[in-house]
C-alpha positions in Angstrom: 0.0 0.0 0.0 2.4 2.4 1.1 4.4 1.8 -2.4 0.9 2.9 -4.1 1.1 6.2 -2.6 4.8 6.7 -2.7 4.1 6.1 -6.6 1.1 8.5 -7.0 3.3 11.2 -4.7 5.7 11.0 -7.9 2.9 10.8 -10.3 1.5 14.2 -8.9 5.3 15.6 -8.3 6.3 15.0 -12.1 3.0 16.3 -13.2 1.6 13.2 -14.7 -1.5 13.5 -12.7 -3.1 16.2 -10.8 -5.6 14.2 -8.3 -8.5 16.6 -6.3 -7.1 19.3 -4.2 -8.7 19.0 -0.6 -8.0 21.6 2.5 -6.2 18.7 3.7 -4.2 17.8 0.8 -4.2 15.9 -2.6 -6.6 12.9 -3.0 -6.5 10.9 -6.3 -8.9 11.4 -8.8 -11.2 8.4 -9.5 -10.0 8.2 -13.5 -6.1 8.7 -12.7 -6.4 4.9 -10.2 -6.0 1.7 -12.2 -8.8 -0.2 -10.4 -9.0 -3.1 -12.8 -9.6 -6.3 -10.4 -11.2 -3.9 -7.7 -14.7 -4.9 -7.0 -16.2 -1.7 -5.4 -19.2 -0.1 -5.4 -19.4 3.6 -7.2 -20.9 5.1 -4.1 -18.1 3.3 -2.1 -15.7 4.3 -4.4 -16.6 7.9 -3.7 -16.8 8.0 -0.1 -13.1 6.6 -0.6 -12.0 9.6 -2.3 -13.3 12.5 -0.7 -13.2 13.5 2.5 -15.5 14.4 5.7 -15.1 18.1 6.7 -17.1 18.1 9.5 -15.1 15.2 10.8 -12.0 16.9 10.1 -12.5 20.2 11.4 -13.2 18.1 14.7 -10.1 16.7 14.5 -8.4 20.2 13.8 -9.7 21.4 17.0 -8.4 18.6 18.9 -4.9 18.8 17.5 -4.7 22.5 18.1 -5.2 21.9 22.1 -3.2 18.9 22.0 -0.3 21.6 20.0 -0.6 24.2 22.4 0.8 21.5 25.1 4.3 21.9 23.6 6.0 25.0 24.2 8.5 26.1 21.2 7.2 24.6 18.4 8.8 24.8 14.6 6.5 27.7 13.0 5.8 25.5 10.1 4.2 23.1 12.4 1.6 25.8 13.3 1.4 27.3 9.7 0.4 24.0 8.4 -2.3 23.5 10.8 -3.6 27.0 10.2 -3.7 26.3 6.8 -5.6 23.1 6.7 -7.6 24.7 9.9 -8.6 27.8 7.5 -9.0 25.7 4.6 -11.3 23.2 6.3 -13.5 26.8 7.3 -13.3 27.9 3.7 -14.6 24.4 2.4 -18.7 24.2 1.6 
């Protein structure tokens, strides 16, 4: 599994495929997967390959108490979580 994603990371990196942009990053696009043998429902297929925001910005609440308990952490560390944070608010 992990070898899948590595491969789709250098798929996206070298431009070959562009996947769905998400607030919490790139998720394949159901026409870029080989899913020949895969015996899936549609509807399953598209739960799959989005995600759940309300469930997310949940989570981003969480994480940003659980971040606050460490003192002196990298900026980046808080910029990306303000970024999915703001981008999980933005989202419909």
């Amino acid at each position: 599994m992990l070898g899948s994603v590595k491969a789709y990371v250098g798929l996206v990196r070298n431009g070959e495929v562009t996947g769905q942009r998400t607030p919490v990053g790139i998720l394949p696009a159901r026409d870029e997967l080989n899913l020949d043998g895969v015996q899936a429902a549609p509807e399953d297929l598209d739960k799959i390959l989005t995600i759940d925001t309300d469930r997310w910005r949940d989570e981003m609440e969480r994480r940003e108490h659980h971040l606050a308990q460490f003192h002196d952490l990298p900026a980046e560390i808080w910029q990306a979580h303000h970024r999915i944070a703001t981008g999980l608010h933005d989202a419909h």
